[in-house]
N, CA, C and O atoms as a GROMACS GRO file, in nm:
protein
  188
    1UNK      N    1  27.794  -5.957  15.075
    1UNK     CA    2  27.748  -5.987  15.209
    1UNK      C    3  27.864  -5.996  15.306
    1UNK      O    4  27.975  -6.036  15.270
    2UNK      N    5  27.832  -5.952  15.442
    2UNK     CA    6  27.950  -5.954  15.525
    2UNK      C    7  27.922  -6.039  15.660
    2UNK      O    8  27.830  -6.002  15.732
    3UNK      N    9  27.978  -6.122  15.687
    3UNK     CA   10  27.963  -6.209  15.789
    3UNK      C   11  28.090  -6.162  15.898
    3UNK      O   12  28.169  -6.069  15.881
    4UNK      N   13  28.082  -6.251  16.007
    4UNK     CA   14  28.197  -6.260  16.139
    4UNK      C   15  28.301  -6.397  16.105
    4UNK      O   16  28.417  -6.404  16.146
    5UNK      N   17  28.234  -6.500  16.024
    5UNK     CA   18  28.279  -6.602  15.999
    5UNK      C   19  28.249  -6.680  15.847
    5UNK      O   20  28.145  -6.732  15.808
    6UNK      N   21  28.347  -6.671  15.797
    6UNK     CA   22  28.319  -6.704  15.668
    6UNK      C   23  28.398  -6.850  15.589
    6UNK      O   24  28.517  -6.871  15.614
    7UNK      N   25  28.338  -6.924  15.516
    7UNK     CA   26  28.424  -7.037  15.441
    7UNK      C   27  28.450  -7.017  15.299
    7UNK      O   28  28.377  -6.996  15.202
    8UNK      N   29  28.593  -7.029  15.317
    8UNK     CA   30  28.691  -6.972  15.131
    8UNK      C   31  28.652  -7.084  15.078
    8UNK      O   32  28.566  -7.167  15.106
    9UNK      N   33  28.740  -7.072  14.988
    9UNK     CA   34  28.674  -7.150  14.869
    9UNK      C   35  28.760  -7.275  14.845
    9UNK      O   36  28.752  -7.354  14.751
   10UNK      N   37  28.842  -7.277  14.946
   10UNK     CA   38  28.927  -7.368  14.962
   10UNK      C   39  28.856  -7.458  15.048
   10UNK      O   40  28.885  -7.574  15.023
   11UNK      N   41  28.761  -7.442  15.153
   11UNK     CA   42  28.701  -7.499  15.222
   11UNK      C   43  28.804  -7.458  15.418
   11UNK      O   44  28.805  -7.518  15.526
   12UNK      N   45  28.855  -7.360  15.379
   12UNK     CA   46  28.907  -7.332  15.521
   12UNK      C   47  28.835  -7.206  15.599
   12UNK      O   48  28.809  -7.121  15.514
   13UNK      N   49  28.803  -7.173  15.701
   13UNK     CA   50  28.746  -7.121  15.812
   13UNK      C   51  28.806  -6.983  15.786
   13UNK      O   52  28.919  -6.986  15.737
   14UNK      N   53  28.762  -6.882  15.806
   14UNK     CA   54  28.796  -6.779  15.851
   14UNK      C   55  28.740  -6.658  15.956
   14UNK      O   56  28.630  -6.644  15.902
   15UNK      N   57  28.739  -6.574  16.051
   15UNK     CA   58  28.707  -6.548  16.127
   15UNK      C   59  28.749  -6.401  16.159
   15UNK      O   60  28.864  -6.364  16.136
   16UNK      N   61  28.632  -6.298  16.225
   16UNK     CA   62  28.690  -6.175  16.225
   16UNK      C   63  28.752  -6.213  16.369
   16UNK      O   64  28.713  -6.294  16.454
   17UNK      N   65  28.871  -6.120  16.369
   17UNK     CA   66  28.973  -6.126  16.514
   17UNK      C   67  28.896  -6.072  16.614
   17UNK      O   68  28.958  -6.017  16.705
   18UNK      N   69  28.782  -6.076  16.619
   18UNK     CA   70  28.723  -5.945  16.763
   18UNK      C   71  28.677  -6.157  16.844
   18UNK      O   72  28.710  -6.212  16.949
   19UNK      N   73  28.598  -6.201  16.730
   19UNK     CA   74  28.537  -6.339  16.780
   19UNK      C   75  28.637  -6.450  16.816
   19UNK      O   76  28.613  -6.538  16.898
   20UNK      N   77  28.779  -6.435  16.731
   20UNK     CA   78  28.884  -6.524  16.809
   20UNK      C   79  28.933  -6.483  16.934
   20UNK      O   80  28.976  -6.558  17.022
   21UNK      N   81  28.927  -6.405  16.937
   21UNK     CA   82  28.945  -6.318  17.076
   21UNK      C   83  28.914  -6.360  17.172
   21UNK      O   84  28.982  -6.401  17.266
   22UNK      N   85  28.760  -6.353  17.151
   22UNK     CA   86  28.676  -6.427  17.270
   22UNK      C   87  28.643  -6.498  17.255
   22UNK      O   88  28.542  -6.516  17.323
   23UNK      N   89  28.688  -6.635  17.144
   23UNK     CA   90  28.687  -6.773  17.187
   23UNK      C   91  28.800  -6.765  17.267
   23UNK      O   92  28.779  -6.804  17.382
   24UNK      N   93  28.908  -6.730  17.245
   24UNK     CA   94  29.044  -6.749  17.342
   24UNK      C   95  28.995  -6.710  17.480
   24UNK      O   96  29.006  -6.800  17.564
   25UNK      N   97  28.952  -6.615  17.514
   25UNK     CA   98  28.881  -6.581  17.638
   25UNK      C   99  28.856  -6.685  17.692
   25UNK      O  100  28.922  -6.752  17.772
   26UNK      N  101  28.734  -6.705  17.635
   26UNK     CA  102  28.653  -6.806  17.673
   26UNK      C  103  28.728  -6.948  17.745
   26UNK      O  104  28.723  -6.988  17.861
   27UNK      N  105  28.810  -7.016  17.599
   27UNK     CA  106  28.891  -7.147  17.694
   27UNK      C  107  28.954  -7.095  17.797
   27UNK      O  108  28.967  -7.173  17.891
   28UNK      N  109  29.011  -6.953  17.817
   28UNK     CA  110  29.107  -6.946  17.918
   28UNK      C  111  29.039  -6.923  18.015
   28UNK      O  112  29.087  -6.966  18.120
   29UNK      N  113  28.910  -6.852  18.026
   29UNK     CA  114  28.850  -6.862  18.200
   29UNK      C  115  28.769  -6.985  18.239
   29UNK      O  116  28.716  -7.004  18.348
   30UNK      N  117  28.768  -7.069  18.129
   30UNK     CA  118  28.677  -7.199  18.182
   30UNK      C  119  28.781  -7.252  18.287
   30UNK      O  120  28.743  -7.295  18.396
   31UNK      N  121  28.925  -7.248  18.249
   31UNK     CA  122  29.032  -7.327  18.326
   31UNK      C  123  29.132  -7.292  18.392
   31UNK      O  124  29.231  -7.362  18.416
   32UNK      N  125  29.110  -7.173  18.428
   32UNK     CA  126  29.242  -7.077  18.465
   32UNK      C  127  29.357  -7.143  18.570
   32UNK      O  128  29.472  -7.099  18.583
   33UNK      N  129  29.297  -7.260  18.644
   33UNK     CA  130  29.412  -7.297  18.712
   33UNK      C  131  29.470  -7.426  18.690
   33UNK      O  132  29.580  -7.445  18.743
   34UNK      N  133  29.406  -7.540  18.607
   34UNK     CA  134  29.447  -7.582  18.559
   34UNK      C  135  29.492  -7.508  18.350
   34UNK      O  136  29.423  -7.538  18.252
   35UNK      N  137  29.556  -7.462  18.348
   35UNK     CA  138  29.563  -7.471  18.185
   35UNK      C  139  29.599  -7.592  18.109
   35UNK      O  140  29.525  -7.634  18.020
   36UNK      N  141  29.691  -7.641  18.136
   36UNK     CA  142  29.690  -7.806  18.061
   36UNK      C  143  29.560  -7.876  18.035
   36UNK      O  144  29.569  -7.976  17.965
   37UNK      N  145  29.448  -7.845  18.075
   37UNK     CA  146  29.308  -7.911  18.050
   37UNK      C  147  29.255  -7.801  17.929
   37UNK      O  148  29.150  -7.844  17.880
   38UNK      N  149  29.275  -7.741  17.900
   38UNK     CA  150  29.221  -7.649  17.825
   38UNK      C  151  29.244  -7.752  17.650
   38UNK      O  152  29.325  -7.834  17.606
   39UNK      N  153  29.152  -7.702  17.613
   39UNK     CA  154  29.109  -7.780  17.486
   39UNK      C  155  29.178  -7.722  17.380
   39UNK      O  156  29.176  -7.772  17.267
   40UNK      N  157  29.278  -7.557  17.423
   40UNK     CA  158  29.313  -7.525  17.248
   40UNK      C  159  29.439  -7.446  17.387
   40UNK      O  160  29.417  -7.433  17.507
   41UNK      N  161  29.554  -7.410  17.315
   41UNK     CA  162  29.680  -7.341  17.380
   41UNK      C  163  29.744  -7.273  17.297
   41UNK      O  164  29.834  -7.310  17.222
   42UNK      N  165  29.690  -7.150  17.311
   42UNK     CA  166  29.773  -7.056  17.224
   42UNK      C  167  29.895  -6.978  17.264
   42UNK      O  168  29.976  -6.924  17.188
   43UNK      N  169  29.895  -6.979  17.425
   43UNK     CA  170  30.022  -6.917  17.473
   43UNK      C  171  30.144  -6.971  17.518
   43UNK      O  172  30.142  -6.966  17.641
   44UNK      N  173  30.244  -7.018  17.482
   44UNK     CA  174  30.362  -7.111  17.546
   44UNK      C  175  30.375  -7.082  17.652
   44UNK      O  176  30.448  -7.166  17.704
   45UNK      N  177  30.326  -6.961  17.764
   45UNK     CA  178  30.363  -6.942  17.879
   45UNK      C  179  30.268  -7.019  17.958
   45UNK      O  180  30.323  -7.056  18.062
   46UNK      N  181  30.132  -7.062  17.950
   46UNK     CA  182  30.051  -7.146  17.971
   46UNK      C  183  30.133  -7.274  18.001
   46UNK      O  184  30.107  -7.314  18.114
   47UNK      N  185  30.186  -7.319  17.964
   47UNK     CA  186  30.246  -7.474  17.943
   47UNK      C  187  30.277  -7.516  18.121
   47UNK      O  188  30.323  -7.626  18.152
   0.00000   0.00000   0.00000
């Protein structure tokens, strides 16, 4: 079976890159002018 999001057997998350994508999207246009409010920071230039 093939999913977008799947849990190993370790119990950790995994995720196809098209959907991290656009979660990253996502936090970044909720807040675009503040970024420091943003709930996850993946880019150091953000800071």
């Amino acid at each position: 079976r093939r999913s977008l999001i799947k849990i190993t057997s370790d119990g950790q998350f995994e995720m196809h890159d098209e959907i991290r994508e656009m979660g990253r999207a996502i936090v970044e246009r909720d807040d675009c002018l503040y970024p420091y409010r943003r709930s996850r920071l993946w880019n150091g230039d953000s800071m």
